[in-house]
C-alpha positions as CSV (number, residue, x, y, z in Angstrom):
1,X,126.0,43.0,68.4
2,X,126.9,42.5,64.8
3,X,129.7,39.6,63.5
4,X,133.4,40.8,62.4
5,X,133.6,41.4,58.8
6,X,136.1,40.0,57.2
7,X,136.7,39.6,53.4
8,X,134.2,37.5,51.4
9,X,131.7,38.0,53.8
10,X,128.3,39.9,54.4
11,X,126.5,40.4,58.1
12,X,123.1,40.7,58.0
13,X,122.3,42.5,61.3
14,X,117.8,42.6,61.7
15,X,117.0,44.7,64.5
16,X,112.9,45.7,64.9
17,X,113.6,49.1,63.3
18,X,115.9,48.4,60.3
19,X,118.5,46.0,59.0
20,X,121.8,46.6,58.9
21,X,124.0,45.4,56.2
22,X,128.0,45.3,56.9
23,X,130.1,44.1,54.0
24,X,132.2,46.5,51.4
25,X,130.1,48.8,52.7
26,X,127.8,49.3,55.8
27,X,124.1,50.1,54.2
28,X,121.3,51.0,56.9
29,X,117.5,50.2,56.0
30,X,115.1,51.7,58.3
31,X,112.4,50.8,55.4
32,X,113.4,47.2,55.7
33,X,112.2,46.2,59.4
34,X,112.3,43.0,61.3
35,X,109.0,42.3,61.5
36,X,109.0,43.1,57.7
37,X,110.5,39.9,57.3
38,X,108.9,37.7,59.2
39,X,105.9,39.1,57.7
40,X,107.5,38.6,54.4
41,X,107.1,41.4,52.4
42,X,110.5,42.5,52.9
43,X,112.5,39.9,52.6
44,X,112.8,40.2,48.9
45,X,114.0,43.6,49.2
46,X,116.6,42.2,51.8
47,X,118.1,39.8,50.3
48,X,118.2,42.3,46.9
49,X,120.2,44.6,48.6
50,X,122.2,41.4,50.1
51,X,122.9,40.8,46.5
52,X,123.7,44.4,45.5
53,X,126.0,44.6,47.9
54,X,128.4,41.3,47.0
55,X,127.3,41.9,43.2
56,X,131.2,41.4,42.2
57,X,131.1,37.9,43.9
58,X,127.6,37.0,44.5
59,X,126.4,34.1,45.0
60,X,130.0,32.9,45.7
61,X,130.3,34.8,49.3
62,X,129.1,33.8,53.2
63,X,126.5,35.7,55.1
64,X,126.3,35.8,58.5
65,X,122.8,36.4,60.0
66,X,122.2,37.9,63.6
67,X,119.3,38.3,64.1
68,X,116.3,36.5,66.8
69,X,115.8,32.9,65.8
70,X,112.5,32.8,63.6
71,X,114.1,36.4,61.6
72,X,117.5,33.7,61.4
73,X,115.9,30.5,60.2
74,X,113.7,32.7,57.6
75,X,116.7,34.6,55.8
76,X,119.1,31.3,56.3
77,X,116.8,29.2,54.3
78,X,116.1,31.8,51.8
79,X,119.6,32.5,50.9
80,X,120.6,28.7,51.3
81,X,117.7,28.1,48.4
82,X,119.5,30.6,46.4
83,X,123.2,28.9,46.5
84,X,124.5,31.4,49.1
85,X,126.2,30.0,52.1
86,X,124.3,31.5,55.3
87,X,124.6,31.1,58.9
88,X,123.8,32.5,61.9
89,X,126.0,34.6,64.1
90,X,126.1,32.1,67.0
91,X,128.5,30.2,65.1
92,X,131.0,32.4,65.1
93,X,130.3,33.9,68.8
94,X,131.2,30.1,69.8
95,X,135.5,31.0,69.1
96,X,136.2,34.3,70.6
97,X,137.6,36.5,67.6
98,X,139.8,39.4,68.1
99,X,138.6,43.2,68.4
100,X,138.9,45.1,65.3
101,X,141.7,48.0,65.1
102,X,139.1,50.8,65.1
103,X,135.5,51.5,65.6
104,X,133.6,52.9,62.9
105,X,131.5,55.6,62.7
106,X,128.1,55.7,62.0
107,X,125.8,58.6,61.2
108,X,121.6,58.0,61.0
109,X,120.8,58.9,58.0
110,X,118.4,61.3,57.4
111,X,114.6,61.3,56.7
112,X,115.1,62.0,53.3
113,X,116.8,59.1,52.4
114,X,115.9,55.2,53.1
115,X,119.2,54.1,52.5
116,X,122.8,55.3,54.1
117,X,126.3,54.3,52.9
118,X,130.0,54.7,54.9
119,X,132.5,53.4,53.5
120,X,134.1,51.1,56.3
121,X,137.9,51.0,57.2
122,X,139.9,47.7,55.9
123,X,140.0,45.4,58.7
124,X,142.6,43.2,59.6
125,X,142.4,39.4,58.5
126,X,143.6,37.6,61.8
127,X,140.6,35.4,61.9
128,X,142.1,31.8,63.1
129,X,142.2,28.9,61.0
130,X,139.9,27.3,63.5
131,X,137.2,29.7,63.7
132,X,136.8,29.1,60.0
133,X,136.4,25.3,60.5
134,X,134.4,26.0,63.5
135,X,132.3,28.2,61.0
136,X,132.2,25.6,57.6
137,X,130.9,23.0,60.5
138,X,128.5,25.3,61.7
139,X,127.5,26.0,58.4
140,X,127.0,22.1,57.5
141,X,125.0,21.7,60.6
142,X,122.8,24.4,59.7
143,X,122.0,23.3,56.0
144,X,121.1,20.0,57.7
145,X,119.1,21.2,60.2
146,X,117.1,23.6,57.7
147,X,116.8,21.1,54.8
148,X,114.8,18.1,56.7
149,X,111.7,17.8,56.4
150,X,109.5,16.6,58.9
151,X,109.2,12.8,60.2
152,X,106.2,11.3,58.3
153,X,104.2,9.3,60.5
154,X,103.8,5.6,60.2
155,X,100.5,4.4,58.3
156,X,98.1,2.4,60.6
157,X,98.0,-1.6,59.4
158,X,94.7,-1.6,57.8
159,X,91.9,-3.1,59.9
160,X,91.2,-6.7,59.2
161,X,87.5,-7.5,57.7
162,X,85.8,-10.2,59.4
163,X,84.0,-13.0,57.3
164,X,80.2,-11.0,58.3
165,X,81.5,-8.3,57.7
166,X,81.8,-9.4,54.1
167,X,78.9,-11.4,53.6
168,X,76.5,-8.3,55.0
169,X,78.8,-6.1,52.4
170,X,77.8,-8.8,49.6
171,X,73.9,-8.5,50.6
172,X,73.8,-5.0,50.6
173,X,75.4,-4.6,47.0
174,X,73.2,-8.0,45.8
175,X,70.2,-6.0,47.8
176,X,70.8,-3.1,45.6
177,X,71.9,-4.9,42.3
178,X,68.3,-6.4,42.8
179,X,66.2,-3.3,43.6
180,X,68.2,-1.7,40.2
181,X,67.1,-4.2,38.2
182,X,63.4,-5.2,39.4
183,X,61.5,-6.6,36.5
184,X,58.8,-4.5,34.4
185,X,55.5,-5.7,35.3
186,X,53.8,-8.0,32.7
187,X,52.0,-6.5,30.2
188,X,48.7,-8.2,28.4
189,X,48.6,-8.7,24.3
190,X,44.8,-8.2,23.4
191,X,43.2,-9.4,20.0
192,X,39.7,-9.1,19.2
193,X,38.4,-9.5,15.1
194,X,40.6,-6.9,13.3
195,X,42.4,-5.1,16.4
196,X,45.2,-5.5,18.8
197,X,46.7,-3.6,21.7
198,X,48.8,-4.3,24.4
199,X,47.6,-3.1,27.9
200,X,48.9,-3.5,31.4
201,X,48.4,-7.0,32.9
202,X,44.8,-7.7,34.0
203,X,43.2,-6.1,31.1
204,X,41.1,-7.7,29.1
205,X,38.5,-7.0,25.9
206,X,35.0,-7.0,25.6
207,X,31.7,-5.8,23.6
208,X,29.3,-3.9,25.1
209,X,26.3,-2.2,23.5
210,X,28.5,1.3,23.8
211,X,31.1,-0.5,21.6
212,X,34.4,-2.4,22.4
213,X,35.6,-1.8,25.8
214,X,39.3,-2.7,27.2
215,X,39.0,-3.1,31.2
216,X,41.1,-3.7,34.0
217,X,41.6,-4.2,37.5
218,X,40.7,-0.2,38.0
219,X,36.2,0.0,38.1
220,X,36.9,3.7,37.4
221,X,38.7,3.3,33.9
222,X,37.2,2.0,30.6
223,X,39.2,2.3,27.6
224,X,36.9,2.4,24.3
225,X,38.2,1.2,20.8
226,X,37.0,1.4,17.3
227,X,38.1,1.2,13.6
228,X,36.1,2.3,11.5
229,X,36.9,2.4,7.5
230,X,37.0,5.3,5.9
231,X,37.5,3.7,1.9
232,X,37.7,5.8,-0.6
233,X,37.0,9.1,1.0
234,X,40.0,11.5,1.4
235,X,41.8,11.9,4.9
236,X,41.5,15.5,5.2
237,X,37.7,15.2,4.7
238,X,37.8,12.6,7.2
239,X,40.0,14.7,9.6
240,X,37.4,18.0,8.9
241,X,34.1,16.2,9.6
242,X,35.8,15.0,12.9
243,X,36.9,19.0,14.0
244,X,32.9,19.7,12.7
245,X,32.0,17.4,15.2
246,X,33.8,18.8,18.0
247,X,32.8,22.4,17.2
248,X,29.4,21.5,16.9
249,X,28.4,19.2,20.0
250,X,28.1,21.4,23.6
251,X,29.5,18.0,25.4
252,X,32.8,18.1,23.2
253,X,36.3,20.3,24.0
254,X,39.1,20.2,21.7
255,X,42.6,19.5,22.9
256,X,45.8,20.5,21.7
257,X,47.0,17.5,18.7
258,X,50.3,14.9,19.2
259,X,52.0,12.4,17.3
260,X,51.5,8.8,18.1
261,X,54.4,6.8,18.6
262,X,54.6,6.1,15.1
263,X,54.4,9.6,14.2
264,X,51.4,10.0,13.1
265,X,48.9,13.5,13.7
266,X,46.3,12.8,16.6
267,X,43.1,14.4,16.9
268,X,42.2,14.8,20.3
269,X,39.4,16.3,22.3
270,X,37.6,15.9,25.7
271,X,34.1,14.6,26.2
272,X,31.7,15.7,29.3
273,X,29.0,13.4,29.5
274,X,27.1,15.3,32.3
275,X,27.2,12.6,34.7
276,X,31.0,13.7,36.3
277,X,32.9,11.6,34.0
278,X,35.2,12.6,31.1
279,X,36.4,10.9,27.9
280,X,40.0,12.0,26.7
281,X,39.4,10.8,22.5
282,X,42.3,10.1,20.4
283,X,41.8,9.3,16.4
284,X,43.7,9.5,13.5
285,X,43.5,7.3,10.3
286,X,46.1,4.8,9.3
287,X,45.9,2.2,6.6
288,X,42.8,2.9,5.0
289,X,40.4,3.2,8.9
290,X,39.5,5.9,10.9
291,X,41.4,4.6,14.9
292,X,39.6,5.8,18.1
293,X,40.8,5.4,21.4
294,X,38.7,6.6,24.3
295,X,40.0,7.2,27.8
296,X,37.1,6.9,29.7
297,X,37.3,7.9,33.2
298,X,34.7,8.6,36.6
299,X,36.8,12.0,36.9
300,X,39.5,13.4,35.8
301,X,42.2,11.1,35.0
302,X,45.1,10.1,37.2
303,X,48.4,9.4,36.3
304,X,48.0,5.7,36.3
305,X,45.2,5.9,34.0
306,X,46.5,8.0,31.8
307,X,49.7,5.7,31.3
308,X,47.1,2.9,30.7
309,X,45.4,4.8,27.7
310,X,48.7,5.6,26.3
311,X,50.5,2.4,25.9
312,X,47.3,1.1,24.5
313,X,47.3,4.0,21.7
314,X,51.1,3.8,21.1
315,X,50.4,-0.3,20.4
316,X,46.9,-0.2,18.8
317,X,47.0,-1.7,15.4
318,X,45.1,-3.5,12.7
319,X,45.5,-7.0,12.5
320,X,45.6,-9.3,8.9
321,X,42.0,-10.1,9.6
322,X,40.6,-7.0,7.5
């Protein structure tokens, strides 16, 4: 059953098929259902019509809400948020108030309209001074209650570390720190008359009857060096004798060219002697000599190898013995 109205004051009545709205005027919605609202797609249109309804005094008026407790604490709130003071109906039902003079009349509206208004008779204002306290008190309780958030819960005293705890914690990130920042591994400086090179550690020159060799710690890698000067003649005659070579020997293979580390253009081609192994050549000619580096391996090349031959031909040079 719906609150009293009396002047200044707007009863929202949600029932599961409509809401009823009792102020200047008594307004139906069948379109605006209960479960509308809790759902929430009508609870703008409610409290629009709320708002249409009071427009000469809104937000300055009281609404009373009756309606189930989860419909009452949802339009409460929402009017509260938008300066309007709301409460719901149980504060009033808790002073007995006296019967209006008459009952009024209402007729369903019919299905062509979602909306129905009747004007309602004046009712009398004999509403106790009391049941307006009891209502402002009711109303301050409710603003309380809906207003306070919920209790946050203590934080937990962080957990003491123990001293091993630490020093493990230390090792790991000195552990790590160290395996970051391991050390290259050595590298060798090699001169021999008028060249030098720098190879990985273990390597060392030598002159055999192919030539100089640079050799390592790996049996199944020879790296072969020469210089040879080309004086006066031109480079690109040079450079076209050497692609003559290649496209007149069986046993040679052109590869695609590079640039050195110091940017100059490298010849390169493959070599198949015919007994399994392969020769990867690099030359180019730089200050006046003809440079050849040979990556001799048993078979094709691995990775290590090949990072051997190319530090030596990114760091072969001539030295001031020429």
């Amino acid at each position: 059953m719906s609150a009293p109205v009396v002047p200044g004051t707007l009863t929202i009545t949600v029932l599961d098929s409509a809401t009823i709205f009792e102020g200047p005027d008594t307004i139906y919605r069948y379109d605006l259902p209960g479960t509308g609202i809790i759902d929430g797609w009508a609870l703008a249109a409610v409290i629009d019509q709320a708002k249409e309804l009071c427009s000469l005094d809104w937000p300055d008026v009281e609404v009373i809400v009756d309606a189930d407790d989860p419909t009452t604490e949802v339009l409460t709130r929402t009017l509260l948020n938008k300066g309007v003071a709301a409460y719901p109906s149980e504060v009033l039902h808790e002073t007995p108030l006296p019967e209006p003079a008459g009952e009024v009349a209402i007729t369903r509206p019919t299905e062509r309209s979602g909306r129905h208004r009747l004007r309602a008779g004046i009712q009398p204002f004999q509403l106790l001074v009391g049941a307006v306290v009891v209502a402002i008190l009711g109303l301050s309780w409710w603003v309380v209650g809906a207003q306070s958030g919920p209790t946050e819960e203590p934080t937990p005293p962080p957990v003491p570390t123990t001293s091993r705890e630490v020093a493990a914690e230390a090792e790991t990130e000195t552990s790590a720190t160290s395996t970051s920042r391991a050390p290259e591994p050595p590298q060798a400086v090699l001169e021999h008359e008028l060249l030098r090179i720098v190879a990985p550690a273990g390597f060392r020159l030598e002159t055999r009857d192919d030539g100089l060799l640079a050799t390592g710690e790996d049996p199944g890698l020879r790296i072969h060096l020469a210089a040879d000067a080309v004086y006066s003649v031109p480079v690109a005659a040079v450079e076209g004798q050497i692609h003559a070579m290649i496209d007149a020997d069986g046993t040679l293979h052109p590869l695609d060219p590079e640039r050195a580390a110091r940017g100059l253009q490298i010849i390169r081609y493959r070599e198949l002697p015919g007994d399994g192994s392969e020769v990867t050549w690099s030359t180019w000619i730089e200050h006046g000599h003809q440079l050849s580096v040979g990556c001799h391996t048993r078979e094709s090349p691995t990775v290590p190898q090949e990072a051997a031959c190319r530090m030596v031909i990114d760091s072969i040079e001539l030295t001031g013995n020429i």
